[in-house]
N, C-alpha and C positions, 0 to 999 in steps of 0.2 A: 766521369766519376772521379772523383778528389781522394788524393791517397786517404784522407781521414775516414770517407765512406767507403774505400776499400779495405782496411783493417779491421773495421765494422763489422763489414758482409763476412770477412775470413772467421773474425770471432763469433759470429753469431753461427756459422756453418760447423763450426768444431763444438759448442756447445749441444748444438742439436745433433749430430751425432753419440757423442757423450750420453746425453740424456732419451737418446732412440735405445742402447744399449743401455740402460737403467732401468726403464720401463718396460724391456723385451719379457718378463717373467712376473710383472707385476698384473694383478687383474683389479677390478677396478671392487670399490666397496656394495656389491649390492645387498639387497635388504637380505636375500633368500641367504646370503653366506653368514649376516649376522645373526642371524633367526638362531641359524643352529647351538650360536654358542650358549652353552650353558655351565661350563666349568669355568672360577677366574682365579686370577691374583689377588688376592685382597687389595684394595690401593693403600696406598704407602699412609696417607692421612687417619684411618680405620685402623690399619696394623698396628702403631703405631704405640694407641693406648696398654695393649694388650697383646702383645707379639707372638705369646705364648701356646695365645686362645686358636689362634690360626693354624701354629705348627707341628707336625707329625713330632711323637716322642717316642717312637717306639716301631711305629713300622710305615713306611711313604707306602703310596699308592698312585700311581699314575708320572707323567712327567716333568712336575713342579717338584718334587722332592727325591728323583730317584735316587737310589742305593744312597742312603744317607744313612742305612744301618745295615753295616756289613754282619752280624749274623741274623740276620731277620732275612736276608737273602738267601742265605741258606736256607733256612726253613720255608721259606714259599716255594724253591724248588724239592725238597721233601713232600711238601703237599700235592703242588702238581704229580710229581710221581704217584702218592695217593688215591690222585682222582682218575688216573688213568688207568691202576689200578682197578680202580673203581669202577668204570664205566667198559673195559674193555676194548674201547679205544686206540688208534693208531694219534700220536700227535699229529700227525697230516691233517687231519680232517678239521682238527680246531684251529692249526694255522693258515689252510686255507680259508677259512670264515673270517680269520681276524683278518688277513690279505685283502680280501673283499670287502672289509670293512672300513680297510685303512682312512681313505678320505673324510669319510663321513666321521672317522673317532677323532680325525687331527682336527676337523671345524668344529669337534664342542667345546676345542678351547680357546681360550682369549691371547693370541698374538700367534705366531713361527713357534712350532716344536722342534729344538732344534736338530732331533735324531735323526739318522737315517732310517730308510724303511727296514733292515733289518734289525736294527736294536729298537724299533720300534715296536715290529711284531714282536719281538723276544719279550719286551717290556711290558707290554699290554697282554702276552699269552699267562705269563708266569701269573703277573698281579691278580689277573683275573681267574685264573684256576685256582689259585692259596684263598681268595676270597670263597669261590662255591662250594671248596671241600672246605674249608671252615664250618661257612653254615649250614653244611652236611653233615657234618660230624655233630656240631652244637642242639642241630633238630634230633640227633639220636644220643644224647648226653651220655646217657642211662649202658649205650655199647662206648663209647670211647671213655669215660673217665679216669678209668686205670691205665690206658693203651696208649692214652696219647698225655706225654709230659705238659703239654702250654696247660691244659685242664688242671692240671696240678697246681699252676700258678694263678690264681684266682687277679691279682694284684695285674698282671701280665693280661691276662686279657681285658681286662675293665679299661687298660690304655690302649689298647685296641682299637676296642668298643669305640673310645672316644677318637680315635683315629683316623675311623673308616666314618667319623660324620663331619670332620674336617673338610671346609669348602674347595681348598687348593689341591686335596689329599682324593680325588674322585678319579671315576673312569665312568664313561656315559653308561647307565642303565642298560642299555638295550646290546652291549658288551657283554654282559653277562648271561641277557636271557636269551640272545643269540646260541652262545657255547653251549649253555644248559640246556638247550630244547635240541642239540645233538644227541642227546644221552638218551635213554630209556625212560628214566623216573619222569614219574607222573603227576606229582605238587606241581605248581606252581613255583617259579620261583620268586614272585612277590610275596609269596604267604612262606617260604622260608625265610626269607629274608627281613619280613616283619615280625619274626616268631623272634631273632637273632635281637631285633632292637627293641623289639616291646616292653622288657621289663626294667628298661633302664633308660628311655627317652622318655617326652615331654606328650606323645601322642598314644591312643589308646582304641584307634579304628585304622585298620587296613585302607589305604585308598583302592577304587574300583581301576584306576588307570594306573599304567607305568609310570613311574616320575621320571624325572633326567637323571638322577642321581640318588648317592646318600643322603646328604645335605637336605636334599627336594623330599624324599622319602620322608622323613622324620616333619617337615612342612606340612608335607600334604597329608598325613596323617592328623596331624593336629586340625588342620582346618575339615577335614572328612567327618571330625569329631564334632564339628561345630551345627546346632543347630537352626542357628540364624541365616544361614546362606550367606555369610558375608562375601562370599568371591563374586557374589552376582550385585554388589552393591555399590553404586556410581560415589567416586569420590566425591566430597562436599569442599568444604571452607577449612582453612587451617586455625588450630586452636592456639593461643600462646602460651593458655595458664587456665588451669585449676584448681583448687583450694583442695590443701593435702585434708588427707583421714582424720587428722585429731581436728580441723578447724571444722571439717564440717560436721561431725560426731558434737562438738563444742555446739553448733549451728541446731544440731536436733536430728540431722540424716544418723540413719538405721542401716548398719550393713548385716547385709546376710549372707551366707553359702547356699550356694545354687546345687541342685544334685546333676547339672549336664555335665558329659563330660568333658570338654575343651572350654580350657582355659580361655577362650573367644568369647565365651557368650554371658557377657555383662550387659545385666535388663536392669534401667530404672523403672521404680513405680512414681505415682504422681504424689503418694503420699510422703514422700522422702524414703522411701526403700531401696538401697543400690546392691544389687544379687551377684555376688560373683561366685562363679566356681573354683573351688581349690585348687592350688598351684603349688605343688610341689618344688621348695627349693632348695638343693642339695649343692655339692662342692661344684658337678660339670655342667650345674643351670647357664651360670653366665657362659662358659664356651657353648653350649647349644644356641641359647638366645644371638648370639655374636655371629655366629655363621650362617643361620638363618636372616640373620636382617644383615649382613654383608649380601648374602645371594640378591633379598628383594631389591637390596641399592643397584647392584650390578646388573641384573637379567634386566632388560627391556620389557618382557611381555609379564612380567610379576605383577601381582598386586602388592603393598605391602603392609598386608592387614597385622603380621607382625611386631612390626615396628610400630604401629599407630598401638596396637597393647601393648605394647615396651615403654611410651611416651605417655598412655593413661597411669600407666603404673606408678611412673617417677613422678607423676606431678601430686599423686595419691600418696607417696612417700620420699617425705624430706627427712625424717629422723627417725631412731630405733622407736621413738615415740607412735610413729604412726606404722613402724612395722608391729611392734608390739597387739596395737587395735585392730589388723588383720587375724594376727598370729588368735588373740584373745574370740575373733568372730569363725576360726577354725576358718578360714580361709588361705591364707599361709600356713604350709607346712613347712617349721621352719628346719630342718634335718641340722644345719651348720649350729645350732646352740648359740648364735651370735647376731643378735637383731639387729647392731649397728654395723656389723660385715654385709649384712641383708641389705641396712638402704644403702647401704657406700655402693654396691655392688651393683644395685637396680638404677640408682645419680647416675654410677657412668658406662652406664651402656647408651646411655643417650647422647654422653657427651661429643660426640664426633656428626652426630646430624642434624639437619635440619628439622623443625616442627613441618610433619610431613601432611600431606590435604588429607582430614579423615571421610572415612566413607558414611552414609546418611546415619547410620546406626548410631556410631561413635559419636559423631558431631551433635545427636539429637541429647548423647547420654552426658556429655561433657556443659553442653548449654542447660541442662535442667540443672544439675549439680551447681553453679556457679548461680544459678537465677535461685537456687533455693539458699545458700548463703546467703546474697544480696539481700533476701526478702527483708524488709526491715525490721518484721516480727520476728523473724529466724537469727537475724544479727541483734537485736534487742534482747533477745533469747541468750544467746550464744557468750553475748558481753555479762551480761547479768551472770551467767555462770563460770566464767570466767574470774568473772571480779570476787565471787560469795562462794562456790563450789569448788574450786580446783583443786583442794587440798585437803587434807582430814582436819587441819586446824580451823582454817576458814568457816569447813562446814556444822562444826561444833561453834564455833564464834557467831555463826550465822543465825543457827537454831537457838543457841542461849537468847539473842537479840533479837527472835523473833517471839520466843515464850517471855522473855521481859516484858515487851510490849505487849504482847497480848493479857498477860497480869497486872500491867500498870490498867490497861482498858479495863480492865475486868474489874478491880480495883476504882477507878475514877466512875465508872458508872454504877457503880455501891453506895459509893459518896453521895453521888445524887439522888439516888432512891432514895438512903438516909437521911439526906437533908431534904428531900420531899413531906415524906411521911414525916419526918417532924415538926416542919412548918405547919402540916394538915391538923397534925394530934395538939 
């Protein structure tokens, strides 16, 4: 052997040591470990438009944001005292659960937490009892509203509210009804915990299963809401473009309000009737919309029915124009007083993704819409009013020139009669 392939063999023997001692703690990626995750970072490209939409302003939850508000940690150990109170309880018994749970709460997130196991369980016991005696207290309004100061701030918990549906800002579901089925109480805690968000999210039916989370909560309420069965619906073809509200209203299409509840369940008719249900849009629409189509992007086993109504929206609205002819058909409810903050708002929730494969529904609804535009009657239509209708001028210019000629006609066939009957006579 040649000294050159003996420094070889030396360096390839020390690498491999090197990297035996790399690899001693790593395990390898399989499906079962990624399955679990269901909490993430938003990525840097998403965040990015709207940093704000993502970040806890008032109280972290979980280990993307911990103690980022030093008196709000305070008070979640106030509450834990609370609930233990409350429940009669030894803390032992809830932090042997979370112990037990440890593995299973670190895989629902996306990368290394970099805690230890004790300021892990500390982290995950506090967040998570301030969370259940919250929505303890809030199901019994009516006894805490004197007793308990955050009640008093009305401003203080509405950030909250929007806090605990933050995507980054979670702790897995089954975290909470884990500790709560040690207690005695007898709800549920998805039906308190729905009671908590009901009157200020996007959804307005209980789902029948656990969700993963907040985030997923307020998801799957919306879709539970939906009549269509959209979660059972194979994606189709990607759409690039459809013809916003005013051109196809221009066109002859008729919108109507649907009385379902979920904002999902958009039916065309074949006679140009496109039926949406009311969609409430208020100051925290866009942070909802944002963390729910962050989750679809990121979960793996998502559908993201979502986002494909996030992308019918914006292509339905390009200017206050076309939010106005919602707002006008009682389909928008526009709470912000500001139509052009409306479509600025609904443009760039899309702007960070791809036009995503819609499912048969969507694609069947988006291809009628664009084929009844096209139709040359309907664009014959549409130009003609366009060119003689668009305006109050116009349409007084139009009608004056339509009773002209029909007087000049009325007029020149008099003539004729007259000049008939007098050649006869």
């Amino acid at each position: 052997m040649g000294e050159r392939s003996r420094d070889l063999a030396i360096q390839i023997e020390g690498l491999e040591r090197k990297w035996t001692r790399m690899l001693q703690n790593v395990q390898p990626p399989e499906m079962d470990e990624i399955s679990m995750e269901c909490i993430y970072k938003v990525p840097l490209n998403i965040r990015e438009y709207n940093p704000k939409a993502y970040t806890p302003q008032i109280v972290s939850i979980g280990p993307y944001h911990h103690n980022s508000f030093g008196a709000m940690e305070e008070l979640k150990w106030k509450y834990l005292k609370g609930f233990l109170n409350r429940t009669q309880q030894p803390i032992r018994e809830f932090a042997v659960k979370i112990k037990e749970l440890e593995e299973t709460i670190r895989s629902c997130y996306e990368g290394t937490i970099k805690y230890d196991s004790d300021k892990f369980l500390e982290m995950i016991l506090v967040d998570a009892c301030f969370v259940i005696e919250l929505f303890l207290r809030w199901n019994k309004l009516g006894d805490w509203m004197k007793k308990d100061p955050l009640f008093l701030r009305p401003m203080a918990l509405e950030e909250i509210l929007k806090d605990l549906l933050l995507l980054e800002n979670q702790l897995p579901f089954l975290v909470f009804e884990e500790l709560y089925n040690l207690t005695d109480m007898n709800e549920k805690f998805l039906d308190i915990t729905f009671n908590f968000f009901e009157s200020k999210s996007l959804g307005n039916v209980c789902p029948r299963e656990s969700p993963k989370h907040f985030t997923d909560l307020l998801r799957c309420s919306i879709i539970s809401s939906s009549k269509l069965g959209l979660r059972k619906q194979e994606e189709d073809q990607v759409i690039k473009h459809v013809y916003s509200a005013s051109q196809l209203m221009e066109a002859g299409l008729k919108f109507e309000v649907c009385p379902n509840k979920s904002f999902l369940d958009l039916t065309y008719s074949k006679h140009g009737v496109l039926s949406m249900p009311i969609l409430n849009i208020h100051d925290n629409t866009e942070l909802l919309f944002r963390n729910m189509m962050a989750y679809e992007h990121c979960h793996l086993s998502s559908t993201n029915i979502v986002t494909q109504y996030v992308v019918i929206l914006d292509f339905l609205i390009n200017t206050e124009k076309d939010v106005n002819i919602l707002v006008d058909k009682k389909i928008i409810v526009n709470w912000t007083d500001d139509a052009n903050k409306v479509a600025t708002t609904i443009n760039h929730l899309t702007s960070y993704i791809g036009m995503p494969h819609f499912n048969s529904h969507y694609f069947s609804i988006c291809k009628s819409l664009n084929e009844f535009y096209e139709n040359p009657r309907n664009k014959y239509k549409a130009i003609f009013i366009h060119e003689y209708f668009n305006t109050p001028w116009k349409i007084a210019s139009t009608i004056a020139a339509v009773v002209l000629l029909l007087l000049t006609f009325i007029q020149t066939v008099c003539s004729i009669i007259a000049l008939f009957y007098g050649k006869k006579s």
